[in-house]
N, C-alpha and C positions, 0 to 999 in steps of 0.2 A: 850259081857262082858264089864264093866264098867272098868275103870283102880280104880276109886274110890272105889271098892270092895278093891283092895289088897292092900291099903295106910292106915296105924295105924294114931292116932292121931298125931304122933313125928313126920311124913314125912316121915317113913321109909317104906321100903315096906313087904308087906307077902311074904310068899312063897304062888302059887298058890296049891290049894288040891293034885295036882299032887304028890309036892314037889318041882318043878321047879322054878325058880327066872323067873318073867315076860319079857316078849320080846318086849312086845306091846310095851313100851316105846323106844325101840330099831329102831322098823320098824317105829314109828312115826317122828325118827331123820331121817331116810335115806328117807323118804316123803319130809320132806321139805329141804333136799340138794338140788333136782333139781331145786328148787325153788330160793335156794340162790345161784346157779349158773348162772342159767335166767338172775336173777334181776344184777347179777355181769356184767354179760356178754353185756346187756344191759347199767348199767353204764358206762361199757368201750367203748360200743358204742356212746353214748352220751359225753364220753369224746376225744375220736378222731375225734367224727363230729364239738366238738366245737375247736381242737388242728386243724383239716384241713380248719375253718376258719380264725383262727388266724393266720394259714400261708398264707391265701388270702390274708387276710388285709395287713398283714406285706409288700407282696411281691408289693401289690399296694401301701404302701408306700414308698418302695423302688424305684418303677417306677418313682413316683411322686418328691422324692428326685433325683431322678440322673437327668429329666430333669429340675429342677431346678437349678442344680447343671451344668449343660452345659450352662444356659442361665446367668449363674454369673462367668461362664471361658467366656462368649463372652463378655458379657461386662469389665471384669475385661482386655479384651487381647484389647478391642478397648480403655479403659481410660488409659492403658499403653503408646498405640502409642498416642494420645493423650497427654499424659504429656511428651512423647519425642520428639514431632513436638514442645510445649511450653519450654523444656528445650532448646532448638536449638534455638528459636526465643530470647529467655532471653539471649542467648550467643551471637547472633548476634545484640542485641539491646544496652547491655553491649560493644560490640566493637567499635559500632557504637556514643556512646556518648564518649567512649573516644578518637576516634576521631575528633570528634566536642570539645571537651574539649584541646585538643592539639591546633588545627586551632584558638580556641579563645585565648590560649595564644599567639599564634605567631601575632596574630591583634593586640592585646594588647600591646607587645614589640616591633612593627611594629610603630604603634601611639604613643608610649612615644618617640620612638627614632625621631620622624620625629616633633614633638611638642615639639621644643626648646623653653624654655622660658628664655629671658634676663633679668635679672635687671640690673634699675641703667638706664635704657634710656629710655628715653622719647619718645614716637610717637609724630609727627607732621602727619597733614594731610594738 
């Protein structure tokens, strides 16, 4: 049987000679549910195979980050002592001129005092 037998021009349907209201269109719905389950079930396949690569990638850039991230704590911990071996040197180079800056004053006040100059007299030779 044709379904086009029982369809009027309106879209509506006939009753088949029986008297019964048609099925066929009933058993043709529950035909293709397996179908749209398949194809569903498959999508979800395809979306957990591409969700369990994205957590590959993830995880190797997480890999990739944390040694990264170790090799800028090593360096970060060697330019530390680094600028505290230079902060100590700037301490001891700063002490060290102002001792030399003392020592030259005391030269200084050492040579004014011992370079008496007279006026008012004459050298002979």
């Amino acid at each position: 049987m044709d379904s086009d037998d029982y369809v009027t021009d309106e879209g509506k349907r006939k009753q088949n000679p029986s008297g019964a209201t048609e099925s066929l269109g009933k058993s043709l719905k529950i035909r293709k549910m397996p179908d749209r389950r398949q194809s569903s079930e498959d999508k979800l396949e395809k979306i957990m195979e591409m969700i369990l690569e994205l957590k590959q990638d993830v995880r190797e850039d997480l890999r990739s980050i944390r040694e990264e991230q170790q090799l800028y704590r090593t360096e970060i911990k060697q330019l530390k002592e680094e600028n505290e071996k230079l902060k100590k040197e700037n301490t001891e180079l700063k002490q060290e001129i102002c001792q030399i800056n003392e020592s030259i004053e005391i030269i200084d006040r050492d040579r004014r005092r011992n370079n008496v100059v007279v006026q008012g007299l004459t050298m002979h030779k």
